[in-house]
C-alpha positions as CSV (number, residue, x, y, z in Angstrom):
1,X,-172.1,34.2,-126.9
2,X,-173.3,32.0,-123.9
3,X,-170.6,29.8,-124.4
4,X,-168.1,32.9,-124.1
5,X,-170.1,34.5,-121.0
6,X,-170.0,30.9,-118.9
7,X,-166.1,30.9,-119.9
8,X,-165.8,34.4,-119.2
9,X,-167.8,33.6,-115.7
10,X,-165.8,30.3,-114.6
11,X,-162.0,32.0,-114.9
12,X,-163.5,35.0,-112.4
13,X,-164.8,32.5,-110.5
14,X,-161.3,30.1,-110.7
15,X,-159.6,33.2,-110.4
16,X,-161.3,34.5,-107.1
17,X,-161.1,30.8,-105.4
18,X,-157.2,31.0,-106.5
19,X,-156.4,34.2,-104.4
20,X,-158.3,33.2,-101.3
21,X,-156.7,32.4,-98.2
22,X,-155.6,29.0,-97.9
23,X,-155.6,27.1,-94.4
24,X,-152.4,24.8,-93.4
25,X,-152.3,22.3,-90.6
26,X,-149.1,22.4,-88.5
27,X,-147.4,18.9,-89.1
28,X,-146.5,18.0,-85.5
29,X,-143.7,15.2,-86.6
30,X,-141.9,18.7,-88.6
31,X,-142.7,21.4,-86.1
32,X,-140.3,22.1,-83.2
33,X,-139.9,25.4,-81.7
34,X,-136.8,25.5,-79.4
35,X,-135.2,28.3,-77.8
36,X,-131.7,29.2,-76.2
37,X,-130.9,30.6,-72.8
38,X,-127.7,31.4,-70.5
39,X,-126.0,29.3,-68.2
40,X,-124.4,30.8,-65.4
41,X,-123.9,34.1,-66.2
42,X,-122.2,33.5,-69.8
43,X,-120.3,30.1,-69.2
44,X,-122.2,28.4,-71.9
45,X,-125.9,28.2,-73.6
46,X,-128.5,25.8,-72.7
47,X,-130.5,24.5,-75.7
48,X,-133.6,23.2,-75.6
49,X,-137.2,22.0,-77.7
50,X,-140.6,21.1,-77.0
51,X,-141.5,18.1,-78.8
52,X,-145.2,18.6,-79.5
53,X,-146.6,21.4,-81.1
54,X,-149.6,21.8,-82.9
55,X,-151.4,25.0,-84.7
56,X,-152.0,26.2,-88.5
57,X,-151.2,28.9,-90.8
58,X,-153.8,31.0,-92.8
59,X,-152.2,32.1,-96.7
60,X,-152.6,34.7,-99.0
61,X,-150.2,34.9,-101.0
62,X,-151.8,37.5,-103.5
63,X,-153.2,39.8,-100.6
64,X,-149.6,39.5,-99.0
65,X,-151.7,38.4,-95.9
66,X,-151.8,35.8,-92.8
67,X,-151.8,34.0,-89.2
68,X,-149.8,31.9,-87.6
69,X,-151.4,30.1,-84.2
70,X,-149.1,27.7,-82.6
71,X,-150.3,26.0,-79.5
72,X,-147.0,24.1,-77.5
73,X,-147.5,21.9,-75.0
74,X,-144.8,23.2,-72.2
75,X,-144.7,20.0,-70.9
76,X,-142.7,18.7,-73.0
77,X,-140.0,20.5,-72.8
78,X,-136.4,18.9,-73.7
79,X,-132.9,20.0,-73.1
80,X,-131.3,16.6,-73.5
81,X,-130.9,16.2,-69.4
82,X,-134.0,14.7,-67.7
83,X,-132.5,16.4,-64.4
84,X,-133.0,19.6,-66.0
85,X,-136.1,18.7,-67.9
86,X,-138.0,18.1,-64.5
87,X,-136.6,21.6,-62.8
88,X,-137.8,23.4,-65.9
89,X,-141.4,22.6,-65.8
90,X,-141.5,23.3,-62.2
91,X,-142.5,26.6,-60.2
92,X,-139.4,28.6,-60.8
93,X,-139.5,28.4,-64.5
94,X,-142.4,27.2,-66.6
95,X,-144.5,26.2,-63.8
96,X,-146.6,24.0,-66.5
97,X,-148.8,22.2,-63.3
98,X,-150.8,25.8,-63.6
99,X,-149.7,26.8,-67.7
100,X,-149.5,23.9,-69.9
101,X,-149.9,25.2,-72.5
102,X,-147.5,28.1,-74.3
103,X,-149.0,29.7,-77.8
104,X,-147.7,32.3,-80.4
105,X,-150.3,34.1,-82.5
106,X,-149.4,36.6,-84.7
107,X,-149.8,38.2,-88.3
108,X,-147.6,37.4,-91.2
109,X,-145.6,40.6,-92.7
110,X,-143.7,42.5,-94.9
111,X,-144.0,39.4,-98.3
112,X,-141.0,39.3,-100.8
113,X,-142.0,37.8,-103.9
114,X,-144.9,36.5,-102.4
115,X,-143.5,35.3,-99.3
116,X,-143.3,36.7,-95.8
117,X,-140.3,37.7,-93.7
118,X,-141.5,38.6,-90.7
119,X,-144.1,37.9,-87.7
120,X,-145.4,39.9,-85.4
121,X,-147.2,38.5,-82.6
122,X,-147.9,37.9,-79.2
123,X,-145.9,34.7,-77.0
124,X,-148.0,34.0,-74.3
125,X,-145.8,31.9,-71.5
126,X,-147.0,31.1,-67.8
127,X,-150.2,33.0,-68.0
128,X,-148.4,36.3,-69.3
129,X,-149.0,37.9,-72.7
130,X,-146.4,40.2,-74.6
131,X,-145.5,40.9,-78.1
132,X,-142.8,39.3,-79.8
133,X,-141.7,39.5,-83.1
134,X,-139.9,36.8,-85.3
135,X,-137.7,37.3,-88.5
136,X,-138.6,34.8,-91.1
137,X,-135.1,33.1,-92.4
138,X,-136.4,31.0,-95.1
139,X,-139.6,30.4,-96.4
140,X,-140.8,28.0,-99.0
141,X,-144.2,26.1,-100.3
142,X,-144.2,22.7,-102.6
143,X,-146.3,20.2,-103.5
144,X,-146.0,17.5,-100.9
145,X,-144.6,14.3,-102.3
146,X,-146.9,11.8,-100.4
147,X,-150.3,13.4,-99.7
148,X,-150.4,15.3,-103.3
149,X,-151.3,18.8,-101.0
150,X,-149.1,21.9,-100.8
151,X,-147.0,22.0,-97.9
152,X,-145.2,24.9,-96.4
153,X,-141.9,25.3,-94.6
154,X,-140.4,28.4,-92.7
155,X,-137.9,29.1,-89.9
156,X,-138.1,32.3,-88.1
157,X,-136.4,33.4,-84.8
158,X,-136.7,36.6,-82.0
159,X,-135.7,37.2,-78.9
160,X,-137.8,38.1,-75.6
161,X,-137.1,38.8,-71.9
162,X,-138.1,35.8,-69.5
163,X,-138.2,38.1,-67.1
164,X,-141.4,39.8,-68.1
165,X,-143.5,36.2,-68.2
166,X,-142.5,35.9,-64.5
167,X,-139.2,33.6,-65.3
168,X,-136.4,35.5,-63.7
169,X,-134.3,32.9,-61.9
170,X,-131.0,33.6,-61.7
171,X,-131.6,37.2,-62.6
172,X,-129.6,38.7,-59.1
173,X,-126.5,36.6,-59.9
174,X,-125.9,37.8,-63.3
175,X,-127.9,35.4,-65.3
176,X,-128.8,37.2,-68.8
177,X,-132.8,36.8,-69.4
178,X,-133.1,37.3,-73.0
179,X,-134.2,34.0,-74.4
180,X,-133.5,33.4,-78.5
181,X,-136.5,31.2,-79.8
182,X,-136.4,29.7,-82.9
183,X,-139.4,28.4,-84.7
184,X,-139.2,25.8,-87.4
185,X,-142.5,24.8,-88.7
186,X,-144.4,22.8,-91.4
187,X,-147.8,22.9,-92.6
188,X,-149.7,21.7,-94.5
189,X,-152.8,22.6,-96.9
190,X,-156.1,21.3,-95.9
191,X,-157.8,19.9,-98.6
């Protein structure tokens, strides 16, 4: 009967310790949110990344639960064109001598066979808060190959005004605000 009450005890206690949150690690060499804006009015679409992110992802799959905190470092900002690059991070636009730093925080949403479709947060961008929220395209965990944890993998996208985080150059000659960002992201499970 003891033997059958430990059992009994140690699949609650697996059990519990399976549905609890889980805690991923952004992977900075996997992680590149990028975003697109107008050029001139409608005659094409700048694209452009920041190559170093870095954040992490709270999990429950069971409580259809979680956070996302990404932290970007505005500084590096990339749009292929060094020209560019440098005007971006200046005054008019990013102004990342007073914000370096740009982060998303929000609350994972609406799970599908365990797995969520949306996120609603808030961007915060030159010193300015507002919410944003971001349609989840594709989600997916497996076990990582190399370091035997579970990584996770998603790519969601929104759209937001530059105008309302202060970023409205161009604005009085016809040059559309709304700014599509995209947010590809791994993580990984902490051990």
């Amino acid at each position: 009967m003891k033997l059958q009450l430990a059992l009994a005890f140690s699949c609650a206690v697996a059990g519990i310790a399976a549905a609890a949150p889980a805690t991923y690690n952004i992977d900075p060499d996997h992680t590149h949110p990028s975003f697109e804006v107008d050029h001139a009015g409608g005659l094409s679409i700048y694209r452009g990344t920041f190559k170093k992110t870095s954040g992490s992802i709270v999990l429950d799959t069971v409580a259809s639960t979680g956070t996302v905190d990404v932290n970007i470092d505005a500084t590096t900002v990339d749009f292929a064109n060094d020209r560019l690059n440098a005007r971006v991070v200046g005054s008019d636009f990013l102004d990342t001598a007073m914000f370096p730093t740009a982060t998303f925080r929000g609350r994972l949403g609406d799970f599908r066979n365990g797995a969520p479709t949306t996120v609603n947060g808030e961007l915060t961008l030159r010193g300015v808060t507002k919410p944003v929220a971001l349609t989840i395209n594709s989600f997916k965990c497996i076990p990582h190959p190399m370091l035997k944890r579970e990584v996770c993998g998603a790519d969601a996208t929104g759209t937001f005004n530059r105008a309302e985080f202060g970023i409205d150059y161009g604005q009085k000659v016809g040059v559309r605000q709304d700014v599509v960002l995209r947010i590809q992201i791994e993580a990984i499970r902490t051990e």
